[in-house]
C-alpha positions as CSV (number, residue, x, y, z in Angstrom):
1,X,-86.8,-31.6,35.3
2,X,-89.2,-28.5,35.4
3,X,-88.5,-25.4,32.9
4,X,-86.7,-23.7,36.1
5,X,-84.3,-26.0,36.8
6,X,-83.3,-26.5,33.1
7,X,-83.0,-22.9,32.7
8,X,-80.8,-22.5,35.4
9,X,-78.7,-25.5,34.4
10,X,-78.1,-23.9,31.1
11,X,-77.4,-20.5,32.5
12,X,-74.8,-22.3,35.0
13,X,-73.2,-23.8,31.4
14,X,-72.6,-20.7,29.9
15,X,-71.1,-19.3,33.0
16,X,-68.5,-22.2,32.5
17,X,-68.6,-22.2,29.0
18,X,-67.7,-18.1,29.3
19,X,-64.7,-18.9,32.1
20,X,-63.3,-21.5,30.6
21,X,-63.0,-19.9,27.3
22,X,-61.4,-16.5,28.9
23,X,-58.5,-18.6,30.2
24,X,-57.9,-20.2,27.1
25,X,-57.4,-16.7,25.8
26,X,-55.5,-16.0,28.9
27,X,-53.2,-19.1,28.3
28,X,-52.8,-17.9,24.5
29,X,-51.7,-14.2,25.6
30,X,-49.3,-15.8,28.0
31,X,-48.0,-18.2,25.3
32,X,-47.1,-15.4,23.1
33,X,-45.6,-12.8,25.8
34,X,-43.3,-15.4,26.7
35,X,-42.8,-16.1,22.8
36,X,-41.8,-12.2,22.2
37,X,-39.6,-12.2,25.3
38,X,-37.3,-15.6,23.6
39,X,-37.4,-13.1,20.8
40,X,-35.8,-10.5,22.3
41,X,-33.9,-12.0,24.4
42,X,-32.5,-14.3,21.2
43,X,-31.9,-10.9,19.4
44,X,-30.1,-9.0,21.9
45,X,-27.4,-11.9,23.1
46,X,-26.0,-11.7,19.4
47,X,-25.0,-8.3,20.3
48,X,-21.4,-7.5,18.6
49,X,-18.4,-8.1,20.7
50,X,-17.2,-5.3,22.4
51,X,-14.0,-3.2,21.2
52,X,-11.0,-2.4,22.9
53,X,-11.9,1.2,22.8
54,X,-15.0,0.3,24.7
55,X,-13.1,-2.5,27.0
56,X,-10.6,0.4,28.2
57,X,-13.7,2.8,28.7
58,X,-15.5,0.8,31.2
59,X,-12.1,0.3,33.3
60,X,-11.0,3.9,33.4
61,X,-14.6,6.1,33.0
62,X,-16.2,4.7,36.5
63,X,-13.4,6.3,38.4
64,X,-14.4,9.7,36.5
65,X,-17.3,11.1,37.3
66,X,-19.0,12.2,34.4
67,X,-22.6,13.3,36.0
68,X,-24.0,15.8,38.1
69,X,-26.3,14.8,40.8
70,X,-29.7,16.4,40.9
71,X,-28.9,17.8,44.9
72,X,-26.0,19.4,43.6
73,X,-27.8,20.7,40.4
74,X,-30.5,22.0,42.8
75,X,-28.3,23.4,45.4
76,X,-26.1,25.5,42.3
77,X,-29.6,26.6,40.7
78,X,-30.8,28.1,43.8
79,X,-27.1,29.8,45.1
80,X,-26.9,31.1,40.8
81,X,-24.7,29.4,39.6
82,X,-24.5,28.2,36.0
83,X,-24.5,24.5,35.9
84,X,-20.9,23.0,34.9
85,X,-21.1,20.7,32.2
86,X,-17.4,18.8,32.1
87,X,-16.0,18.8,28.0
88,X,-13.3,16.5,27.1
């Protein structure tokens, strides 16, 4: 083998060497985004049961609306009117 050929052998090695290493660190990032998502996920399913307070509010508030929607906001802004804001 002539000093060409082994030169270009080695360089095609450290090509591989260079990929194959990258998605080891690829494999590693991967490992530990899907460790931080069990985390959270974990965490947030041992979320506190829900009161009645809050059990009655989601029945009766979706009926109510409680927003404004941005047309409407515009269209008031641009006839003068003051934007409503609804207190309980």
């Amino acid at each position: 083998m002539n000093l060409r050929a082994f030169m270009s052998l080695q360089a095609a090695l450290l090509r591989a060497h260079i990929k194959i290493l990258s998605y080891l660190m690829y494999l590693r990032h991967l490992h530990l985004i899907e460790e931080t998502s069990f985390r959270i996920s974990k965490i947030t399913s041992k979320a506190a049961p829900k009161t009645l307070q809050w059990k009655l509010r989601a029945k009766v508030e979706p009926a109510k609306k409680w927003y404004n929607l941005v047309e409407e906001a515009q269209s008031n802004a641009t006839n003068g009117n003051k934007l409503e804001i609804d207190s309980k």
